[in-house]
N, CA, C and O atoms as a GROMACS GRO file, in nm:
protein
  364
    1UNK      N    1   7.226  -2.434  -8.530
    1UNK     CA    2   7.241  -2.520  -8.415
    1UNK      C    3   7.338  -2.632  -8.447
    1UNK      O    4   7.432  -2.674  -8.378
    2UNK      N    5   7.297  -2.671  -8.564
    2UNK     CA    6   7.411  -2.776  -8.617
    2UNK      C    7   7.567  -2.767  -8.591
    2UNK      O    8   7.648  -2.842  -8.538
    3UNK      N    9   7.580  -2.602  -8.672
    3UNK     CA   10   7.671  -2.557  -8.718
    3UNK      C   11   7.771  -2.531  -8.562
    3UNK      O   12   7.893  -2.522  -8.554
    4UNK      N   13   7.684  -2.527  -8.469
    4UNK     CA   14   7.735  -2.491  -8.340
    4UNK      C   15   7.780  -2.629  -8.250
    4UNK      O   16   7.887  -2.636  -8.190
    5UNK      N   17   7.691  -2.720  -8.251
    5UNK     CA   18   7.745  -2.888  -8.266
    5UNK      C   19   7.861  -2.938  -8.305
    5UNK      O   20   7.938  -3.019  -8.254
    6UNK      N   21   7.862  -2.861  -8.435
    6UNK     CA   22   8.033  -2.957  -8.496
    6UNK      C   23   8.122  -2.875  -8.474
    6UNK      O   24   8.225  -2.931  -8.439
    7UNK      N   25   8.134  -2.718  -8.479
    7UNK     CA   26   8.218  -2.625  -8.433
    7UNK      C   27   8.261  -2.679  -8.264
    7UNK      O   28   8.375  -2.658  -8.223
    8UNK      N   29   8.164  -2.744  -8.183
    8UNK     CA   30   8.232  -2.755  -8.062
    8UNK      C   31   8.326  -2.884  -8.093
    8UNK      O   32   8.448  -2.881  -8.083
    9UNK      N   33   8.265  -2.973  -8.124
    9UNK     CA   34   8.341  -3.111  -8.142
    9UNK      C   35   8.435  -3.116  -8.237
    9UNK      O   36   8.480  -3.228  -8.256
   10UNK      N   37   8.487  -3.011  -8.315
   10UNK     CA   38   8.590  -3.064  -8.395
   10UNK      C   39   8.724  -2.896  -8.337
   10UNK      O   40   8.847  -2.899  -8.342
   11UNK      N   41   8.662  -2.814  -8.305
   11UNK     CA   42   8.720  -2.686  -8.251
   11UNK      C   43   8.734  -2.660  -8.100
   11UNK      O   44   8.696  -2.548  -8.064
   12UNK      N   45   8.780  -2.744  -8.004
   12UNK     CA   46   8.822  -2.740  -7.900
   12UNK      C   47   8.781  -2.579  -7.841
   12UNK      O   48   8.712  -2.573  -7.739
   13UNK      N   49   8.826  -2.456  -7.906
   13UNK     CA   50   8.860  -2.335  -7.874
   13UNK      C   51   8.722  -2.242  -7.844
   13UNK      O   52   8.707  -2.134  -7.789
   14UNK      N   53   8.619  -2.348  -7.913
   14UNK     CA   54   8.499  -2.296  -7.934
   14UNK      C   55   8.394  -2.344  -7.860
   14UNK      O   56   8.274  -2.353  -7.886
   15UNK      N   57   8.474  -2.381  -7.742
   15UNK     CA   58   8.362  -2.421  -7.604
   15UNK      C   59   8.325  -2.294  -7.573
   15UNK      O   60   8.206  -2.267  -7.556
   16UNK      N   61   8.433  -2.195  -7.562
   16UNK     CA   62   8.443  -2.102  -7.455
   16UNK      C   63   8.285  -2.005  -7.526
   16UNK      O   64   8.233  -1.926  -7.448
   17UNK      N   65   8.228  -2.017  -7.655
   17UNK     CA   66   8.140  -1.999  -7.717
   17UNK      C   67   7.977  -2.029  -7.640
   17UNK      O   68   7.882  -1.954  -7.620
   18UNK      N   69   8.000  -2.172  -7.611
   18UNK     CA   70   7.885  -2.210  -7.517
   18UNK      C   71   7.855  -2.110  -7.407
   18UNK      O   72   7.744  -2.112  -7.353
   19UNK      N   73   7.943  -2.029  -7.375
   19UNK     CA   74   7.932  -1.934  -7.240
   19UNK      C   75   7.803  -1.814  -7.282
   19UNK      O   76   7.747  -1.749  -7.194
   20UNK      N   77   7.774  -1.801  -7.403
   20UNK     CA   78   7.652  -1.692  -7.446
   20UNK      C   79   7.578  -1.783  -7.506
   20UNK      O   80   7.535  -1.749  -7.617
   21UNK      N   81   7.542  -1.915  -7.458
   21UNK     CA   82   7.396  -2.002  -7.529
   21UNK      C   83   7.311  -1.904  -7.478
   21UNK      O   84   7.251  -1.838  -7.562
   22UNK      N   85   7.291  -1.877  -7.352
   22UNK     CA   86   7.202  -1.773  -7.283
   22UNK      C   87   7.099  -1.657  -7.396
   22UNK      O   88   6.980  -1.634  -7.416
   23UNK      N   89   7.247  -1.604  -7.453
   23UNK     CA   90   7.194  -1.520  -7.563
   23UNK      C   91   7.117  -1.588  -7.708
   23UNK      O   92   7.036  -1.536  -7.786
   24UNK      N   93   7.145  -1.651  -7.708
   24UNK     CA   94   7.078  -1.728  -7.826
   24UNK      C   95   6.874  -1.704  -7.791
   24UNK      O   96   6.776  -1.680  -7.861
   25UNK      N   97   6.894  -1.721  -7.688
   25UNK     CA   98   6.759  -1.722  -7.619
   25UNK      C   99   6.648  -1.576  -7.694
   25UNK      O  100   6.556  -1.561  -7.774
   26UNK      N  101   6.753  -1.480  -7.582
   26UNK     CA  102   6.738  -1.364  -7.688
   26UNK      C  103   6.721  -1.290  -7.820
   26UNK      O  104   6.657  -1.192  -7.858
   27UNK      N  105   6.812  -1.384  -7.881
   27UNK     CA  106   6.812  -1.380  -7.997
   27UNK      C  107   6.652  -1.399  -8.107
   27UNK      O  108   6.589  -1.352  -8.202
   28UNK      N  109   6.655  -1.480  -8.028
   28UNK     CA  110   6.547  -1.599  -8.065
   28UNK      C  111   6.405  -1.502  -8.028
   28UNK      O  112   6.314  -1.520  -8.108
   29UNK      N  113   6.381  -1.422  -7.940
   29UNK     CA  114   6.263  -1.347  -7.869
   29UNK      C  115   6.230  -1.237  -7.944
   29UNK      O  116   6.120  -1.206  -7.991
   30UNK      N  117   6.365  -1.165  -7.953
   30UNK     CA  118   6.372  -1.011  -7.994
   30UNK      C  119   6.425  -0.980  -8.130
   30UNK      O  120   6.437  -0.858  -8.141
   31UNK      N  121   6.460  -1.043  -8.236
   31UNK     CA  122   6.513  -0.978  -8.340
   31UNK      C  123   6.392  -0.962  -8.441
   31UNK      O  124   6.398  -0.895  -8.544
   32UNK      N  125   6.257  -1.049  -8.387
   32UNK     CA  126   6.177  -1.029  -8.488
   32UNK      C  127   6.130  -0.872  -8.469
   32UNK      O  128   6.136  -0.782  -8.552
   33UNK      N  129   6.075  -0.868  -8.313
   33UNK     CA  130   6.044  -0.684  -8.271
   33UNK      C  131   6.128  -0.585  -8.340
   33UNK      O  132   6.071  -0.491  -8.395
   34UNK      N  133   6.278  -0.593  -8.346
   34UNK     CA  134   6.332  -0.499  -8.404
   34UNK      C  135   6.368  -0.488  -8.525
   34UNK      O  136   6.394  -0.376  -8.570
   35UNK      N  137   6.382  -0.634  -8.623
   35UNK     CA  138   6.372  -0.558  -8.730
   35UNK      C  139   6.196  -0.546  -8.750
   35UNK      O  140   6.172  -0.550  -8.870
   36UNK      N  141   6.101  -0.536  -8.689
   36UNK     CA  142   5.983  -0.491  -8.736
   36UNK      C  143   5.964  -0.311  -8.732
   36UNK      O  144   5.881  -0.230  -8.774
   37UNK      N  145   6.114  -0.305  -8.639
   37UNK     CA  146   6.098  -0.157  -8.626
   37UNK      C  147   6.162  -0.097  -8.759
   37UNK      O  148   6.145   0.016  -8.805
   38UNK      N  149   6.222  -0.178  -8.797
   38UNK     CA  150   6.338  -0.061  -8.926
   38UNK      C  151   6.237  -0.046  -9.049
   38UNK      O  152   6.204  -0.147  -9.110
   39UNK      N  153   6.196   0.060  -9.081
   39UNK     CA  154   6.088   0.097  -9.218
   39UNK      C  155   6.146  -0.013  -9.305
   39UNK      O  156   6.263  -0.050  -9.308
   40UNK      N  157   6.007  -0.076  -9.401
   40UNK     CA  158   6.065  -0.123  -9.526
   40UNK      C  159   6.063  -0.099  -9.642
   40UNK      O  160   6.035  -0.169  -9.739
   41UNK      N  161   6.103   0.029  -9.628
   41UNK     CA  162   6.137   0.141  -9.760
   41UNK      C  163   6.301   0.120  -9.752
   41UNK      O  164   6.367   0.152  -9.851
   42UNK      N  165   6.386   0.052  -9.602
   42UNK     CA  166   6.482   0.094  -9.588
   42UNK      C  167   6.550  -0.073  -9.648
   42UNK      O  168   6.653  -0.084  -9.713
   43UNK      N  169   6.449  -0.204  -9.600
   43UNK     CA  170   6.478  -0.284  -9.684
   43UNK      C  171   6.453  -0.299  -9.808
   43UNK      O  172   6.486  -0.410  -9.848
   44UNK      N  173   6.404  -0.229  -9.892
   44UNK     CA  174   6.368  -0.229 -10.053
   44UNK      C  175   6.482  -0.138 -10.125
   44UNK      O  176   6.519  -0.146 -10.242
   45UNK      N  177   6.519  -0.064 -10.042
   45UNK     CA  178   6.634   0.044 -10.134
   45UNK      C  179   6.776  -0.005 -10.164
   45UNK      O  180   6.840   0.015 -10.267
   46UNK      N  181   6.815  -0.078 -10.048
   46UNK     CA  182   6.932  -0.137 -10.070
   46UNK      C  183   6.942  -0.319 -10.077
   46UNK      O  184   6.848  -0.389 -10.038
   47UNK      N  185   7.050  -0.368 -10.125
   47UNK     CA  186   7.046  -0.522 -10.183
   47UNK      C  187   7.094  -0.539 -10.035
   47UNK      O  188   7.007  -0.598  -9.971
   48UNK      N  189   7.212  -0.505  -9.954
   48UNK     CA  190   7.288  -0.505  -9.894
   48UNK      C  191   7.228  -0.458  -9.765
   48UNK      O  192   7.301  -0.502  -9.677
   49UNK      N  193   7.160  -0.410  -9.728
   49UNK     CA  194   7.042  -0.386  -9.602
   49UNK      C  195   7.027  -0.500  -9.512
   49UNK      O  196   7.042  -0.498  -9.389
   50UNK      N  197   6.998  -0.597  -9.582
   50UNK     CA  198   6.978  -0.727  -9.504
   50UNK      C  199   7.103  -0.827  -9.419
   50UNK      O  200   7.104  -0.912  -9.329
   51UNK      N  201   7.200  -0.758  -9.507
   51UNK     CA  202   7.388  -0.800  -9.494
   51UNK      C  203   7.416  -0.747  -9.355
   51UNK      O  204   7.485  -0.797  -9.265
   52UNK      N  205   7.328  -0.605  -9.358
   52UNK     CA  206   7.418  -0.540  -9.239
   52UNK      C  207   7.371  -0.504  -9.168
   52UNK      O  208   7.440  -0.461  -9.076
   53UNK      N  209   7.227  -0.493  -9.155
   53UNK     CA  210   7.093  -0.463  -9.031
   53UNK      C  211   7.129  -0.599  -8.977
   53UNK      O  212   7.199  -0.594  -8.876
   54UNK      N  213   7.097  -0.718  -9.020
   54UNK     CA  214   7.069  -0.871  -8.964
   54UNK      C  215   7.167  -0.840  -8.884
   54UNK      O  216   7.129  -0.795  -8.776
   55UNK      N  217   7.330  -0.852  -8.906
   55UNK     CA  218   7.387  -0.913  -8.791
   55UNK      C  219   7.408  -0.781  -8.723
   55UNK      O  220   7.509  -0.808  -8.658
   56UNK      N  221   7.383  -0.668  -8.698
   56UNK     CA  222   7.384  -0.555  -8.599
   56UNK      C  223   7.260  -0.535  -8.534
   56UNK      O  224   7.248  -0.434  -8.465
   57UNK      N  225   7.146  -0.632  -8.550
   57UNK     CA  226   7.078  -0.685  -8.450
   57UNK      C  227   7.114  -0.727  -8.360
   57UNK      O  228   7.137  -0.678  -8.249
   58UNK      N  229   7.124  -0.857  -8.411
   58UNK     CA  230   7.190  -0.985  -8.357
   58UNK      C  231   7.344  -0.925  -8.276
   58UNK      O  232   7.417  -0.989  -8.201
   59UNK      N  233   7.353  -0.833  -8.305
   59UNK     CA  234   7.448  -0.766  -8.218
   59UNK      C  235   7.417  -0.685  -8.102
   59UNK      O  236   7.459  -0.729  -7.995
   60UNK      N  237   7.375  -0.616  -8.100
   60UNK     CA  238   7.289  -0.566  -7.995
   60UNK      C  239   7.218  -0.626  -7.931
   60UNK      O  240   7.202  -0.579  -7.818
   61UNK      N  241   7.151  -0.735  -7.959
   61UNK     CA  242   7.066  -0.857  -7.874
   61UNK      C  243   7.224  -0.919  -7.760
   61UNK      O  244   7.235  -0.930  -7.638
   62UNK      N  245   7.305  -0.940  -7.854
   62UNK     CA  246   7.388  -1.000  -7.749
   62UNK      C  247   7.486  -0.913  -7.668
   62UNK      O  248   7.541  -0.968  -7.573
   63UNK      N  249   7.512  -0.792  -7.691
   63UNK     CA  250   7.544  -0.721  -7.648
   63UNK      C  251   7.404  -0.633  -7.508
   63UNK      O  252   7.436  -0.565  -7.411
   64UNK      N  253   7.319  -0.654  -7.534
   64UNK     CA  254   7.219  -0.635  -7.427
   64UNK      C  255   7.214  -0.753  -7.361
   64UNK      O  256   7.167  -0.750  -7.247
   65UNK      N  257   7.256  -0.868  -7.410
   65UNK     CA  258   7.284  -1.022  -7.269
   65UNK      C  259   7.413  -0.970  -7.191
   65UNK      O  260   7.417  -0.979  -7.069
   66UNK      N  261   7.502  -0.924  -7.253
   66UNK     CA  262   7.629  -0.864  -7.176
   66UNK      C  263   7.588  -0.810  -7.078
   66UNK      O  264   7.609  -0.843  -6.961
   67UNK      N  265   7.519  -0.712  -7.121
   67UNK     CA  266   7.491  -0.571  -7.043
   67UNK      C  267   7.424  -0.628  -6.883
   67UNK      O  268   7.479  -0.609  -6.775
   68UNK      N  269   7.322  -0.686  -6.899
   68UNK     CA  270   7.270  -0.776  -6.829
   68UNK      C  271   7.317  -0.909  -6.706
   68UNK      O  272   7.294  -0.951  -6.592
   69UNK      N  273   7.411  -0.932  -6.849
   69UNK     CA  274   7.496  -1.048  -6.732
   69UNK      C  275   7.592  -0.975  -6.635
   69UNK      O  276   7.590  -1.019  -6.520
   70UNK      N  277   7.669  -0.877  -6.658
   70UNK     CA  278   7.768  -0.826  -6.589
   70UNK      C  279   7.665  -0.746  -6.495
   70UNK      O  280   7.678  -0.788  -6.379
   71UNK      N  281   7.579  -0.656  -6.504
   71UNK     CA  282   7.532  -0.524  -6.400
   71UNK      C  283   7.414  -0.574  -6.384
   71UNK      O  284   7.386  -0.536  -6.270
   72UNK      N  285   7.293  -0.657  -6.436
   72UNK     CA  286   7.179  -0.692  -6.381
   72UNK      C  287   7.186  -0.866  -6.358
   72UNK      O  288   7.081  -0.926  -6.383
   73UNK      N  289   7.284  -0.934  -6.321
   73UNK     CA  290   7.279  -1.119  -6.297
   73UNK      C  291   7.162  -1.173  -6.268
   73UNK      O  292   7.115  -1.263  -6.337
   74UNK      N  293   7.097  -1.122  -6.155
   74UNK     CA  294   7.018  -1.191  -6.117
   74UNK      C  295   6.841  -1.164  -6.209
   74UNK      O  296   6.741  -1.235  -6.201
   75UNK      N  297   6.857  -1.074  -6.265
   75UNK     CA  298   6.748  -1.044  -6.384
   75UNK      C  299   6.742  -1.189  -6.527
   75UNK      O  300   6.652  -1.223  -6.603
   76UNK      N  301   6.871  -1.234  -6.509
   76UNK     CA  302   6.905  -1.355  -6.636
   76UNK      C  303   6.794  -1.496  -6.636
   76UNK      O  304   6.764  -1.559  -6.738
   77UNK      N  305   6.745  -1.526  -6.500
   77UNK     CA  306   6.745  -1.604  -6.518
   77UNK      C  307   6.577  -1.611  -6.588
   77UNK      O  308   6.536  -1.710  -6.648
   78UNK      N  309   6.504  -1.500  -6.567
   78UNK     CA  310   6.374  -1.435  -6.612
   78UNK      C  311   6.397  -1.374  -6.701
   78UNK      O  312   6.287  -1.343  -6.747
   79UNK      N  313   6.504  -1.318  -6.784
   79UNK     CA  314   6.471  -1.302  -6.904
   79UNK      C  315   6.551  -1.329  -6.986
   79UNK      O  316   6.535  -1.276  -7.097
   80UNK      N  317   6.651  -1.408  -6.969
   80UNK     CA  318   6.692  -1.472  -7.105
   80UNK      C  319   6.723  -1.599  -7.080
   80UNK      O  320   6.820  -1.657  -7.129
   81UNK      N  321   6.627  -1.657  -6.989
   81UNK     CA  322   6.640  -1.806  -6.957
   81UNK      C  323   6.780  -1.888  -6.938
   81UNK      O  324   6.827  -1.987  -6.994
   82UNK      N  325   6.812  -1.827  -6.866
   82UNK     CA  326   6.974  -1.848  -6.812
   82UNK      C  327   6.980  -1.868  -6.663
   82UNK      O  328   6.914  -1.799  -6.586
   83UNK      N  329   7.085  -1.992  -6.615
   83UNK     CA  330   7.071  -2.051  -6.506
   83UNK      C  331   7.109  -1.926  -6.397
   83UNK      O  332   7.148  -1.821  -6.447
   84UNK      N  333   7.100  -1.933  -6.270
   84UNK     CA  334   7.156  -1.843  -6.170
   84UNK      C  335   7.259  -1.898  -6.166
   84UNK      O  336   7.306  -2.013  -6.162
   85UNK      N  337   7.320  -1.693  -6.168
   85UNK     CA  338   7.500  -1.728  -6.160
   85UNK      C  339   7.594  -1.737  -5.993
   85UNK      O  340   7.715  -1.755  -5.980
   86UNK      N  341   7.489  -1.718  -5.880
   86UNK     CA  342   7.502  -1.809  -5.815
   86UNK      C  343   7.421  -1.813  -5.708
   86UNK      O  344   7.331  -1.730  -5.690
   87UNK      N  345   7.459  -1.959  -5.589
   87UNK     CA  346   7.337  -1.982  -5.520
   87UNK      C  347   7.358  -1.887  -5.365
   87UNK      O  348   7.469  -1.874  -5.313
   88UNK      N  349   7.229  -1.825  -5.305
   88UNK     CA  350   7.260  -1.755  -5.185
   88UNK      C  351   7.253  -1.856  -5.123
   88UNK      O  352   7.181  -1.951  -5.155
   89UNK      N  353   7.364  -1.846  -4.976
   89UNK     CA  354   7.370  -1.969  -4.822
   89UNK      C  355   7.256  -2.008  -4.809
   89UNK      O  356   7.159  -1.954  -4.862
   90UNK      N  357   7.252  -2.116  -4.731
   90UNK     CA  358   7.143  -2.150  -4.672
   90UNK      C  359   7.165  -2.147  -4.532
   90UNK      O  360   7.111  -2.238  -4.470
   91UNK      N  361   7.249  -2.043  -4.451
   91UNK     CA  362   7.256  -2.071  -4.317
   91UNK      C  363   7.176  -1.987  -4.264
   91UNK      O  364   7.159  -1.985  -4.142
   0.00000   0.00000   0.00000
């Protein structure tokens, strides 16, 4: 969170970053469920398991906010605690 604090304030380029806080949410819900799914015969065998399962989670978590934001919007705001992307008339 820190790290995401000073990356905005000193990296101009890395606002456009703030646009998947949404996913963080996610992040935050679901990576414990799935790595509870990967056997841990599969984390004991290799050193390097943890290198490359972790962030291809964390990849797929945000890549399922994608999926979501573009073809299901109005599902966001119930499940990955993300504002509505927009408001219906009131006429």
């Amino acid at each position: 969170m820190a790290l995401g604090i000073w990356l905005e304030k000193k990296i101009p380029v890395a606002r456009k970053l703030s646009n998947y806080a949404p996913a963080c949410f996610l992040i935050f819900v679901l990576h414990y469920p799935l790595i509870m799914l990967i056997p841990s015969h599969i984390w004991k065998q290799s050193f390097f398991a943890p290198f490359v399962l972790i962030p291809a989670i964390i990849f797929l978590i945000v890549a399922l906010y994608l999926f979501l934001r573009k073809f299901f919007p109005a599902c966001l705001p119930y499940v990955a605690n993300d504002r509505i992307t927009h408001v219906p008339n009131k006429n």
